[in-house]
N, C-alpha and C positions, 0 to 999 in steps of 0.2 A: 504494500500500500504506500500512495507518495505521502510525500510529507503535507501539513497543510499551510496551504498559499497565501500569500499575502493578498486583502484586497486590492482590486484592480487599479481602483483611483489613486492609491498610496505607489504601487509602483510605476504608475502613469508618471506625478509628480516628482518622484525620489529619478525617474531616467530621464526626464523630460528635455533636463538642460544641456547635458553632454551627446543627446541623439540630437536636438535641434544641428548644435554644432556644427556636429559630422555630417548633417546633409547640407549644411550652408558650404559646408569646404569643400562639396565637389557639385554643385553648381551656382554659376555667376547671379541667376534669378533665383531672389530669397524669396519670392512671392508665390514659385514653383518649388521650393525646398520647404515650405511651411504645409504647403498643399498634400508631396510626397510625406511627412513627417503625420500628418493625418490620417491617411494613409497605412502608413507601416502602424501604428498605433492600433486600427481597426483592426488589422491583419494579427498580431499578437493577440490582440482581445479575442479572436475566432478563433488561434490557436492554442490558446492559453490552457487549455482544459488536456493538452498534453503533454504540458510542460512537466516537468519534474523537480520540486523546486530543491535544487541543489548549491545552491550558493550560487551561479551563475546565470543569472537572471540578464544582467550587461550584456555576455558573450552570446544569449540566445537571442538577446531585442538586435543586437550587432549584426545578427545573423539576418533575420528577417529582414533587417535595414538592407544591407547587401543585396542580398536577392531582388529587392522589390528597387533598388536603383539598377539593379544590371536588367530590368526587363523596360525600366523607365527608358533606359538608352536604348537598348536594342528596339524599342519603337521607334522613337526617335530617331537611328541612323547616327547614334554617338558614340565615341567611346570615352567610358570612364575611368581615372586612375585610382583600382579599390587597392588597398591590404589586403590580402586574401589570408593572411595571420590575423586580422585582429579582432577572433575569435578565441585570441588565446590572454589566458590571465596575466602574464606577464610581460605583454610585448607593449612598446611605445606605441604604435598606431591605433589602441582600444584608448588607453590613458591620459593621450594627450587631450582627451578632447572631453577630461573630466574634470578640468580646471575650475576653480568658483570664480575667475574674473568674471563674470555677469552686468552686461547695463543693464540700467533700467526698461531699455526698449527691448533687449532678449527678454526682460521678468516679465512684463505684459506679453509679449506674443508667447510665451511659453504659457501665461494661464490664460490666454485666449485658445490655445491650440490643449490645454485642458477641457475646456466650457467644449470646446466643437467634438472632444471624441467621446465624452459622457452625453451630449447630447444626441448624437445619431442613436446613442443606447437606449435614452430616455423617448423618445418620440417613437419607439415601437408601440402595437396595439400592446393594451393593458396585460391581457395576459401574457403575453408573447417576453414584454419587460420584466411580468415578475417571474419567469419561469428562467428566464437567461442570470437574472440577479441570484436565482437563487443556486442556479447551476454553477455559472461560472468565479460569481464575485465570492458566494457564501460556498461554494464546495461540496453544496448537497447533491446525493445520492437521488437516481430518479425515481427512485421508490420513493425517497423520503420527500419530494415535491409533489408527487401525487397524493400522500398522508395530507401534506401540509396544504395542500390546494382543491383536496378532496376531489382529484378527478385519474382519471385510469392513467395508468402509469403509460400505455400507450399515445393518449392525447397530449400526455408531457414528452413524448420521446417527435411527434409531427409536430408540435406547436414549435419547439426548439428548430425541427429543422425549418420550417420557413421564418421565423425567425433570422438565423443566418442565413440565409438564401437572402434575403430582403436585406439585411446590412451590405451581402458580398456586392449586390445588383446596385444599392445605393450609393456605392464606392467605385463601381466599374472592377471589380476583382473577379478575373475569371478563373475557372479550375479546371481544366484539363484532366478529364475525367473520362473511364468506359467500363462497360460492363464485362467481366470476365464470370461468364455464368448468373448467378445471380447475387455476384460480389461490384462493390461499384470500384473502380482501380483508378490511381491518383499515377504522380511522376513516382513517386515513391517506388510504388508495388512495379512500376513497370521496369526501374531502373536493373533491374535483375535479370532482364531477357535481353535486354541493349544488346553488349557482346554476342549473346548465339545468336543472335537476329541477324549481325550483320556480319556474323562468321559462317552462314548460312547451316548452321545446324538447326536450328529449334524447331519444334512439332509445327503441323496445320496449326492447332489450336492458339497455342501460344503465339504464331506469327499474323495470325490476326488479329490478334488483340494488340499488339505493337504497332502494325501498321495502322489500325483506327485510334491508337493514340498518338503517333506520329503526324499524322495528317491534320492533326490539329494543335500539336504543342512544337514550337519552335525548339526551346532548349534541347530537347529527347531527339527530335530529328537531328537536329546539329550534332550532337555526341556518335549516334548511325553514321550520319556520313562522314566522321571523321573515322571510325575505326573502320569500316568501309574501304578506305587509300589505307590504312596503316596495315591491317591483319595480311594483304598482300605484300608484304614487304618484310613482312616479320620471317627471320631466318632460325628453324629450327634443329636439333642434333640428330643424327640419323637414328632409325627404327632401333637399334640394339644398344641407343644412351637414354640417359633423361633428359629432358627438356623443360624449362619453366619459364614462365613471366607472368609480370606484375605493371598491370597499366593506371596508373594514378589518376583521379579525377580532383585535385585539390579544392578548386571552385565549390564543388557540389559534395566535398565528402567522402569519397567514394571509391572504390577501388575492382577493379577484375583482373584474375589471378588464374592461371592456367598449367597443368603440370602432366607430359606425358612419361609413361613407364611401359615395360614389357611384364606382363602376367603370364606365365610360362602354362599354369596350372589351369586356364581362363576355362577349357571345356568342363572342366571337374566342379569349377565353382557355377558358372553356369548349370550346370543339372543341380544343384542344392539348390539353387535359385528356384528352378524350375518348379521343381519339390516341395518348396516354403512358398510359392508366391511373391517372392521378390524380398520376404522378408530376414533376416538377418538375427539369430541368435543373440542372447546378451552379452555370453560369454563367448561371443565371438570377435574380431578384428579386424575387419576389411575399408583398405581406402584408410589408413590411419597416418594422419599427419598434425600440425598443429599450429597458434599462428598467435601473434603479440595478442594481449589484452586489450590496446590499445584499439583494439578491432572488435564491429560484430559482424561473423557469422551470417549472411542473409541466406544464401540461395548456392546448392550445388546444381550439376549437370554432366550429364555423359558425355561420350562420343556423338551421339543422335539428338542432345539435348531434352533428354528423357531428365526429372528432376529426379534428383538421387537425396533420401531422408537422412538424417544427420544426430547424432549425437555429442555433445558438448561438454566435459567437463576440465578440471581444474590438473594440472599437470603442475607447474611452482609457482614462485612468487611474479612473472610476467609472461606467462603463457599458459594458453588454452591448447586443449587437444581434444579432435576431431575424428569420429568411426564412424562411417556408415551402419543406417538400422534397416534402409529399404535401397535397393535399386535395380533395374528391371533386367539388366544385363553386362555381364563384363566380356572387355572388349581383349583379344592379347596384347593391341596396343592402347592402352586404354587413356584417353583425354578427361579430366577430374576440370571444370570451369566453376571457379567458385568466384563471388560478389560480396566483398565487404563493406560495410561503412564505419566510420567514424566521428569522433566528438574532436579529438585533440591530435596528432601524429608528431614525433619524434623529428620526421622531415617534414617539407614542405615549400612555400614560396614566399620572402618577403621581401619588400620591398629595401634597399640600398638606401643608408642613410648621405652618405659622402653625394649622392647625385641623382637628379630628378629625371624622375620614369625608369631607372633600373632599377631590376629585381633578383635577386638568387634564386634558385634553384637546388632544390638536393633530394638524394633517394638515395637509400641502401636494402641492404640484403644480407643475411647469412644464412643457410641453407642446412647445411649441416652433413651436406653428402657432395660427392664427384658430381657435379652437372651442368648441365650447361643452360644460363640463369640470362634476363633480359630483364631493364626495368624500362618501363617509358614514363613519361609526366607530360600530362596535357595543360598545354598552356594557350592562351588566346589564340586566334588564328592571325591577329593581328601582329604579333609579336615582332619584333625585329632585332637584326644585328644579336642573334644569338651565338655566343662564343661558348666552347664545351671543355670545361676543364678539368675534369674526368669523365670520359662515355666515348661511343661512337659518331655522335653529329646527331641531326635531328629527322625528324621525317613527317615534312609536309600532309597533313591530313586536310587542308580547306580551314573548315570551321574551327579549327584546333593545330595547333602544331607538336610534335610530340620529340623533344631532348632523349635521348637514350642510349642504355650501356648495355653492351650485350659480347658475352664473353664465358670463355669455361672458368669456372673454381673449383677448385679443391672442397675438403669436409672444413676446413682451419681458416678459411678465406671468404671475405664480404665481399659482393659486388656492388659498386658507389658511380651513382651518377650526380656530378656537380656542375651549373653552367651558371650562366646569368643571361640576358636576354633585355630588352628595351621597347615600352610602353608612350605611344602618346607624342612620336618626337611629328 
């Protein structure tokens, strides 16, 4: 169970100063950055109820802010120079912009731009407002709003949704959404078929539902067509090595991870499969590997892009380890496609304090075995003047460019991609 939250209007106020800031510093109209700051505020407010409250309240409003300026510009035809770090608790591009120097004229549009995001809240129908107040601000259970409002826990589960529906519509906030069966799927859920979609493994099923998400969400498309130019270019170890990589989506979180091996036994495990249904003993081991903590876990897949089921537990103090419970078939050369996301990462991209519009870049790896290991990192397509100061050079994907090292290691050896790259000249 999460912890309980702070009301909304308190941490409206307590963020209000340091987010005004950050959207006034990357655009020249403050009249369009009060508007955007509106905005991001609503957006939090309708995501709020996932939030976890863990101290980091900053780095997840930071977050939303980000996203909802990178689509600001991408309508627009702009580009913006973001931190793509300063989601993290210790970096200067979150904290500089937490200063109390305030005028007077920031204190008034910061409680005007108060008054306007409790107002869209308050000018909902009656019920609608106290169902959302009591959901999201007070933290009640919808059982416990249906008790308190004396009506079927149902009509508090539709009331809530047109509710949001009627905020998202009042904001112009759209959601890129489709139905897979009779689940509704966001970027989120999709983010985990990207790779076999456009390494052209994944079922009928699954590639229809990508491409009727794609058809309508810009980001998702963008990410296809860039692995799209990359996955052909990527150079793997012959049939009788291992092979691995690791393609970073820093922007969005995100990572896809791919590792082939030779299964010498594959017909023998094959008939137990056959025999069980696809399912997997407990005290059995199969597909077992492991991966930082730093990571969750989303989504495996085969050869065929058949989703293969998963078990998680605790191996030491900074790694998880990973055994298949279901999977439909083994392959002798078998392809494991796995999708992680994350909160925080160890690498990543910041921006160069000594000079304006450069950014670092860095990735590593240790393996733990003989094989031959690839990292890429997607970075804007815009990028420029990328120089590679450990890796191979970079490889042109359109919407994305992608820095990369690719190379055999030993079990005792990391492989480290380091560049820097230039924004905005």
């Amino acid at each position: 169970m999460r912890n309980i939250k702070q009301d909304f209007e308190t941490v409206v106020r307590e963020n209000m100063p340091w987010l005004l800031r950050f959207v006034k510093s990357k655009l020249n109209n403050h009249t369009i950055a009060e508007d955007l700051v509106q905005e991001i505020w609503i957006k939090a407010f309708i995501a709020y109820d996932s939030y976890y409250d863990d101290g980091r309240i900053r780095a997840w409003l930071m977050r939303i802010a980000q996203n909802h300026l990178r689509n600001y510009f991408s309508q627009n035809s702009r580009m913006v120079l973001l931190s793509l770090d300063a989601d993290s608790d210790d970096n200067d591009s979150l904290y500089k912009y937490l200063s109390d120097g305030e005028t007077p004229e920031d204190e008034y549009i910061r409680e005007e731009l108060i008054k306007s995001v409790m107002d869209v809240i308050s000018k909902l129908p009656e019920r609608q407002a106290q169902i959302i107040t009591y959901r999201f601000i007070e933290d009640k259970k919808l059982s416990e709003i249906a008790d308190i409002m004396n009506i079927p826990q149902g009509t508090v589960k539709s009331s809530m949704y047109y509710a949001l529906d009627g905020i998202r519509k009042r904001l112009g906030i759209v959601q890129n959404k489709h139905k897979k069966g009779d689940r509704i799927m966001d970027c989120r859920d999709i983010y985990k078929y990207l790779f076999i979609y456009a390494n052209n493994t994944t079922t009928s099923e699954d590639k229809a539902s990508v491409e009727a998400h794609i058809s309508t969400c810009k980001d998702c498309a963008d990410i296809v067509s860039a692995l799209e130019k990359l996955i052909p270019k990527m150079v793997f170890a012959g049939e009788d090595e291992i092979s691995h990589f690791l393609i970073d989506f820093p922007e969005l979180h995100l990572s896809y991870c791919g590792m082939r091996y030779e299964i010498p036994d594959y017909e023998r495990l094959n008939k137990y499969l056959s025999e069980w249904n696809g399912n997997i003993a407990e005290g059995e081991s199969w597909l077992c590997s492991g991966f930082s903590k730093v990571n969750t876990l989303v989504a495996m897949f085969d050869n065929e892009g058949n989703e293969i089921k998963f078990k998680v537990f605790d191996d030491d103090g900074s790694h998880y380890r990973i055994k298949a419970t279901y999977l439909q078939k083994v392959y002798r050369y078998m392809w494991v496609y796995q999708m992680f996301t994350y909160e925080n990462s160890p690498y990543g991209i910041k921006e160069a304090k000594e000079a304006p519009n450069l950014y670092y870049g860095n990735m590593h790896n240790c393996f733990g075995s003989n094989i031959k290991s690839a990292l890429y990192q997607a970075i804007p397509g815009t990028a420029d003047n990328i120089r590679i100061k450990r890796g191979n050079g970079f490889i042109d994907g359109g919407t994305y460019k992608f820095p990369y090292a690719d190379r055999y290691v030993t079990e005792e050896e990391r492989i480290s991609l380091d560049y820097s790259f230039v924004l905005g000249k």
